[in-house]
N, C-alpha and C positions, 0 to 999 in steps of 0.2 A: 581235906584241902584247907589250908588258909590263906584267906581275901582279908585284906584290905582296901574297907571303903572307906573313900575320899568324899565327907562332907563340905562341896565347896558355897555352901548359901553364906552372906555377909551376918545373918543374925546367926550363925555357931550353930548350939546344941540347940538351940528353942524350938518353940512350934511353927517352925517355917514350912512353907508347904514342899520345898525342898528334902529338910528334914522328915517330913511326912513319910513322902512317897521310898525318901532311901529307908529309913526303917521297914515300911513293910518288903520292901528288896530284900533287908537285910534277915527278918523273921525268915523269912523265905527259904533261905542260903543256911541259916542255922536249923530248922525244921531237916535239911537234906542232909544234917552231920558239919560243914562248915564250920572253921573255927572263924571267927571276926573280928576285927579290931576297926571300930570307927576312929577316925582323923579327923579333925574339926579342921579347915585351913585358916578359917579367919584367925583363929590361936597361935596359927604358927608366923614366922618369919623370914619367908622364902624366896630366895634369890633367884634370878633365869640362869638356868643351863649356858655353860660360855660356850658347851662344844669343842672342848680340849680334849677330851679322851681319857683322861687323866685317872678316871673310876674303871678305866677299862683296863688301860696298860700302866700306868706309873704308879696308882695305888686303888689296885681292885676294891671296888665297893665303899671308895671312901671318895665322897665329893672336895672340892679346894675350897669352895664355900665353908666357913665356918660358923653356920647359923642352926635350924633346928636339928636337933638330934633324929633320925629315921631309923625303924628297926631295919637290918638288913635280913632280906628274905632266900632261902635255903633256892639254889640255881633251879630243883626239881619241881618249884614252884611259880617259877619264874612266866613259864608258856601259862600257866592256869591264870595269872594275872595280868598277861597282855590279853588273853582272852576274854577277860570283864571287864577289862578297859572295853571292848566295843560298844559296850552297853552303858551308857553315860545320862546320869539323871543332874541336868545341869538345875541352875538356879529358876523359879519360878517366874512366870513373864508377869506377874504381878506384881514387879517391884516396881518403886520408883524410877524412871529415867528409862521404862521399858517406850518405845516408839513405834507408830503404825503407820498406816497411809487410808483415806476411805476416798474410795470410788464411787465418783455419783453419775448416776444413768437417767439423763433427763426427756423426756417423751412428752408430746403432748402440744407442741409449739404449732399455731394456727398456720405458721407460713417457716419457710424456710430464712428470712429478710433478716435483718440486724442480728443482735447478739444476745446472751444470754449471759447476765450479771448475776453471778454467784459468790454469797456472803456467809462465810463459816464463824460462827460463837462457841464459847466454852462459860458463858457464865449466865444469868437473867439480864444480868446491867448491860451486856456487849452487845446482846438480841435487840434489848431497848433501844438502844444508842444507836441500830440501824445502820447505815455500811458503813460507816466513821466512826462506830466503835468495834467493829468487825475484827478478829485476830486475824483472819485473810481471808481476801477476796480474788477474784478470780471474773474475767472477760472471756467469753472463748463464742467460735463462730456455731451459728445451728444448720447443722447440713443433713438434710432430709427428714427437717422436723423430731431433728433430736440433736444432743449434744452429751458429752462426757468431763467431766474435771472430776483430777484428781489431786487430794490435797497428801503429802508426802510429809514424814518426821515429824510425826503428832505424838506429843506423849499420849500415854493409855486416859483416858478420862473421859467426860462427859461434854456432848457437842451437838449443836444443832441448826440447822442450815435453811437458808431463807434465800429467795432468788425471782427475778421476773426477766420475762422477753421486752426487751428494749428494741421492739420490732423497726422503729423508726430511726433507733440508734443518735440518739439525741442524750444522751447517760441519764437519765431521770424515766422513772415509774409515770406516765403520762396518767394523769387522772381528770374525772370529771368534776362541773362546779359544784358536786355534792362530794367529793372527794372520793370518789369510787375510783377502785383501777380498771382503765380501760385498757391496759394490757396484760398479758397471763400472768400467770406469777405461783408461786408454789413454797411447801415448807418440807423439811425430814416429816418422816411417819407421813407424808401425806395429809395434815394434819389441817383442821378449818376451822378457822375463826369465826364470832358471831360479830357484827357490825368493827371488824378490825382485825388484824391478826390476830392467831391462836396465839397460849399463853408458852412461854417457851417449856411449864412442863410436857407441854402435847408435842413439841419439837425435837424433844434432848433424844439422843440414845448415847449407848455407850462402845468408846472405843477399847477392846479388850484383847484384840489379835493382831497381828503384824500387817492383814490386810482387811477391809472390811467394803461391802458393795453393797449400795443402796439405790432407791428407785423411785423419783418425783414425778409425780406425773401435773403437769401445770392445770391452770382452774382455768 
Protein backbone atom coordinates (compact mmCIF):
# COMPACT_ATOMS: atom_id res chain seq x y z
CA UNK A 1 0.00 0.00 0.00
CA UNK A 2 1.05 3.68 -0.32
CA UNK A 3 -0.14 6.63 1.90
CA UNK A 4 0.37 9.82 1.80
CA UNK A 5 0.56 11.76 5.06
CA UNK A 6 -0.40 15.11 5.16
CA UNK A 7 1.71 17.18 7.69
CA UNK A 8 -0.75 19.93 8.39
CA UNK A 9 1.18 21.67 11.80
CA UNK A 10 2.22 25.64 10.77
CA UNK A 11 5.89 24.82 12.37
CA UNK A 12 6.59 22.07 8.92
CA UNK A 13 8.95 19.16 9.73
CA UNK A 14 10.00 20.24 13.41
CA UNK A 15 9.27 18.99 16.74
CA UNK A 16 5.81 19.89 16.84
CA UNK A 17 3.62 17.77 18.86
CA UNK A 18 1.74 17.46 15.52
CA UNK A 19 4.74 16.20 13.94
CA UNK A 20 5.23 13.90 16.82
CA UNK A 21 2.27 11.95 17.02
CA UNK A 22 2.08 11.74 12.86
CA UNK A 23 5.55 10.16 12.91
CA UNK A 24 4.91 7.54 15.29
CA UNK A 25 1.35 6.85 12.90
CA UNK A 26 3.73 6.86 10.38
CA UNK A 27 6.48 4.22 11.94
CA UNK A 28 3.49 2.42 12.28
CA UNK A 29 2.13 2.05 8.73
CA UNK A 30 5.91 1.53 7.49
CA UNK A 31 6.57 -1.51 10.42
CA UNK A 32 3.16 -3.06 8.44
CA UNK A 33 5.00 -2.86 4.86
CA UNK A 34 3.51 0.69 3.77
CA UNK A 35 5.25 2.66 1.48
CA UNK A 36 5.10 6.72 2.80
CA UNK A 37 5.54 9.96 1.54
CA UNK A 38 5.34 12.79 4.20
CA UNK A 39 3.81 16.24 2.81
CA UNK A 40 4.65 19.16 4.77
CA UNK A 41 1.62 21.80 3.99
CA UNK A 42 3.03 24.78 5.34
CA UNK A 43 5.73 24.30 2.39
CA UNK A 44 3.29 24.21 -0.09
CA UNK A 45 1.15 26.81 -1.87
CA UNK A 46 -2.47 25.65 -2.00
CA UNK A 47 -5.42 26.96 -3.61
CA UNK A 48 -9.32 25.88 -2.59
CA UNK A 49 -10.99 23.49 -4.72
CA UNK A 50 -13.31 25.67 -7.15
CA UNK A 51 -15.48 22.62 -7.77
CA UNK A 52 -15.33 22.50 -11.58
CA UNK A 53 -14.97 19.12 -12.25
CA UNK A 54 -12.39 19.69 -14.42
CA UNK A 55 -9.74 16.71 -12.82
CA UNK A 56 -12.51 14.61 -13.26
CA UNK A 57 -13.92 15.19 -16.89
CA UNK A 58 -11.96 17.92 -18.89
CA UNK A 59 -8.44 16.92 -17.71
CA UNK A 60 -8.27 13.80 -15.55
CA UNK A 61 -6.05 14.19 -12.63
CA UNK A 62 -4.87 17.54 -13.52
CA UNK A 63 -6.19 20.45 -11.21
CA UNK A 64 -6.72 24.38 -13.23
CA UNK A 65 -4.84 25.63 -10.31
CA UNK A 66 -1.31 26.07 -11.38
CA UNK A 67 0.42 26.08 -8.05
CA UNK A 68 2.11 22.88 -6.04
CA UNK A 69 3.17 20.01 -8.02
CA UNK A 70 1.21 16.61 -6.29
CA UNK A 71 2.26 13.07 -7.19
CA UNK A 72 -0.71 11.59 -8.93
CA UNK A 73 -1.74 8.28 -7.14
CA UNK A 74 -2.44 4.95 -9.20
CA UNK A 75 -6.85 4.70 -9.03
CA UNK A 76 -6.21 1.04 -7.06
CA UNK A 77 -4.96 3.23 -4.42
CA UNK A 78 -7.29 5.51 -4.34
CA UNK A 79 -10.21 3.82 -1.72
CA UNK A 80 -6.90 2.86 0.70
CA UNK A 81 -6.59 6.68 0.83
CA UNK A 82 -9.93 7.91 1.38
CA UNK A 83 -9.75 5.32 4.02
CA UNK A 84 -6.83 7.14 6.15
CA UNK A 85 -8.36 10.23 5.43
CA UNK A 86 -10.84 9.04 8.38
CA UNK A 87 -8.23 9.10 10.74
CA UNK A 88 -7.02 12.79 11.05
CA UNK A 89 -4.19 13.88 13.41
CA UNK A 90 -4.92 17.67 13.09
CA UNK A 91 -2.60 20.36 14.65
CA UNK A 92 -2.01 20.42 18.38
CA UNK A 93 -4.37 22.48 20.75
CA UNK A 94 -1.27 23.98 22.19
CA UNK A 95 -0.71 26.39 19.87
CA UNK A 96 -1.17 29.83 20.02
CA UNK A 97 -4.83 31.32 19.46
CA UNK A 98 -6.13 27.90 20.75
CA UNK A 99 -9.57 29.18 22.83
CA UNK A 100 -11.60 27.53 25.86
CA UNK A 101 -14.37 28.51 28.02
CA UNK A 102 -14.21 27.64 32.30
CA UNK A 103 -17.10 26.87 34.15
CA UNK A 104 -17.35 28.08 37.58
CA UNK A 105 -19.86 26.24 40.15
CA UNK A 106 -20.25 28.53 43.06
CA UNK A 107 -21.81 26.91 46.44
CA UNK A 108 -21.68 28.06 49.66
CA UNK A 109 -23.85 31.49 49.59
CA UNK A 110 -25.41 31.98 53.25
CA UNK A 111 -28.74 33.18 51.70
CA UNK A 112 -30.14 33.08 48.41
CA UNK A 113 -30.52 37.45 48.55
CA UNK A 114 -28.31 39.79 46.03
CA UNK A 115 -25.76 38.58 43.64
CA UNK A 116 -22.68 37.14 43.09
CA UNK A 117 -19.74 39.39 41.69
CA UNK A 118 -17.41 37.33 39.77
CA UNK A 119 -13.74 38.67 38.58
CA UNK A 120 -11.59 36.65 36.13
CA UNK A 121 -7.33 37.60 36.03
CA UNK A 122 -4.64 36.27 33.70
CA UNK A 123 -1.78 38.02 35.30
CA UNK A 124 -0.52 39.13 39.29
CA UNK A 125 -1.03 42.86 38.27
CA UNK A 126 -5.03 42.35 37.17
CA UNK A 127 -5.51 40.09 40.57
CA UNK A 128 -3.98 43.24 42.43
CA UNK A 129 -5.74 45.89 40.66
CA UNK A 130 -9.15 43.97 41.93
CA UNK A 131 -12.25 44.19 39.71
CA UNK A 132 -10.93 47.44 37.77
CA UNK A 133 -8.28 45.63 36.56
CA UNK A 134 -10.30 42.44 36.01
CA UNK A 135 -10.03 41.06 32.17
CA UNK A 136 -13.86 40.28 32.81
CA UNK A 137 -16.21 40.20 35.27
CA UNK A 138 -19.40 38.99 35.45
CA UNK A 139 -22.99 39.65 37.94
CA UNK A 140 -25.17 36.73 37.94
CA UNK A 141 -28.27 36.06 40.49
CA UNK A 142 -27.79 33.03 43.41
CA UNK A 143 -30.59 30.81 43.31
CA UNK A 144 -30.70 28.16 45.89
CA UNK A 145 -27.57 29.25 47.43
CA UNK A 146 -25.55 28.55 44.44
CA UNK A 147 -24.69 30.14 41.10
CA UNK A 148 -22.84 29.35 37.72
CA UNK A 149 -20.76 31.68 35.31
CA UNK A 150 -19.17 30.94 32.63
CA UNK A 151 -16.44 32.69 30.87
CA UNK A 152 -16.42 31.87 27.04
CA UNK A 153 -13.27 32.49 24.14
CA UNK A 154 -10.42 32.40 26.53
CA UNK A 155 -7.15 31.78 24.87
CA UNK A 156 -5.21 28.61 26.59
CA UNK A 157 -3.25 30.20 29.58
CA UNK A 158 -3.04 30.96 33.06
CA UNK A 159 -6.15 32.44 35.23
CA UNK A 160 -7.56 32.94 38.36
CA UNK A 161 -10.76 34.05 39.76
CA UNK A 162 -11.76 35.95 42.85
CA UNK A 163 -15.52 36.77 43.88
CA UNK A 164 -17.88 37.63 46.97
CA UNK A 165 -21.86 37.68 47.71
CA UNK A 166 -22.97 41.06 47.53
CA UNK A 167 -25.99 39.90 49.60
CA UNK A 168 -27.28 43.34 50.08
CA UNK A 169 -26.57 44.15 46.55
CA UNK A 170 -25.12 47.51 47.16
CA UNK A 171 -21.98 46.58 44.27
CA UNK A 172 -19.14 46.84 47.12
CA UNK A 173 -17.63 43.88 49.42
CA UNK A 174 -19.25 45.33 52.65
CA UNK A 175 -16.52 45.33 55.41
CA UNK A 176 -16.05 45.95 59.03
CA UNK A 177 -14.07 49.08 60.68
CA UNK A 178 -11.18 46.63 60.95
CA UNK A 179 -11.65 45.98 57.42
CA UNK A 180 -12.68 42.47 57.57
CA UNK A 181 -15.30 41.19 54.91
CA UNK A 182 -18.58 40.79 56.33
CA UNK A 183 -19.77 39.07 53.37
CA UNK A 184 -18.74 35.65 51.80
CA UNK A 185 -16.35 35.85 49.21
CA UNK A 186 -14.08 33.14 47.62
CA UNK A 187 -10.90 32.36 45.19
CA UNK A 188 -10.08 29.51 42.29
CA UNK A 189 -8.30 26.46 44.25
CA UNK A 190 -10.41 27.28 46.96
CA UNK A 191 -7.45 28.96 47.96
CA UNK A 192 -6.98 31.34 51.81
CA UNK A 193 -5.34 34.02 52.50
CA UNK A 194 -3.49 35.06 55.80
CA UNK A 195 -4.69 38.57 57.17
CA UNK A 196 -5.79 39.37 53.16
CA UNK A 197 -6.24 37.53 50.23
CA UNK A 198 -4.28 34.64 49.04
CA UNK A 199 -1.26 35.32 46.66
CA UNK A 200 -2.50 34.96 43.14
CA UNK A 201 0.07 31.89 42.84
CA UNK A 202 -2.55 29.93 45.21
CA UNK A 203 -5.26 31.25 42.78
CA UNK A 204 -3.92 30.65 39.04
CA UNK A 205 -4.68 27.30 37.25
CA UNK A 206 -4.41 26.70 33.99
CA UNK A 207 -6.65 26.75 30.89
CA UNK A 208 -5.54 23.84 28.44
CA UNK A 209 -8.81 22.27 27.05
CA UNK A 210 -11.75 23.67 24.98
CA UNK A 211 -13.73 23.34 28.14
CA UNK A 212 -12.77 23.50 31.88
CA UNK A 213 -15.05 23.21 35.38
CA UNK A 214 -14.31 24.35 38.61
CA UNK A 215 -15.76 24.73 42.10
CA UNK A 216 -15.61 27.71 44.74
CA UNK A 217 -16.93 27.06 47.62
CA UNK A 218 -17.46 30.83 49.47
CA UNK A 219 -15.64 31.37 53.17
Amino acid sequence: MKVMALNSSPRGDGQSKTGIMLNSLIEGMREAGAEVEVVSLSKKTIKPCAGCFSCWTKTPGKCIHKGEKMKRLPIKNVLAVVLLALLIVGPSPGFAGSTGRIIVNISGFPSSDGFAMVALNNSEESYKGGEAAAIAKTKTMVVDQKAQVVFTSLPYGWYGISLYHDENNNGEMDKNAMGIPKEAYGFSNNAKGFFGKPSYKKVMFQLNSVEMQIVINLN
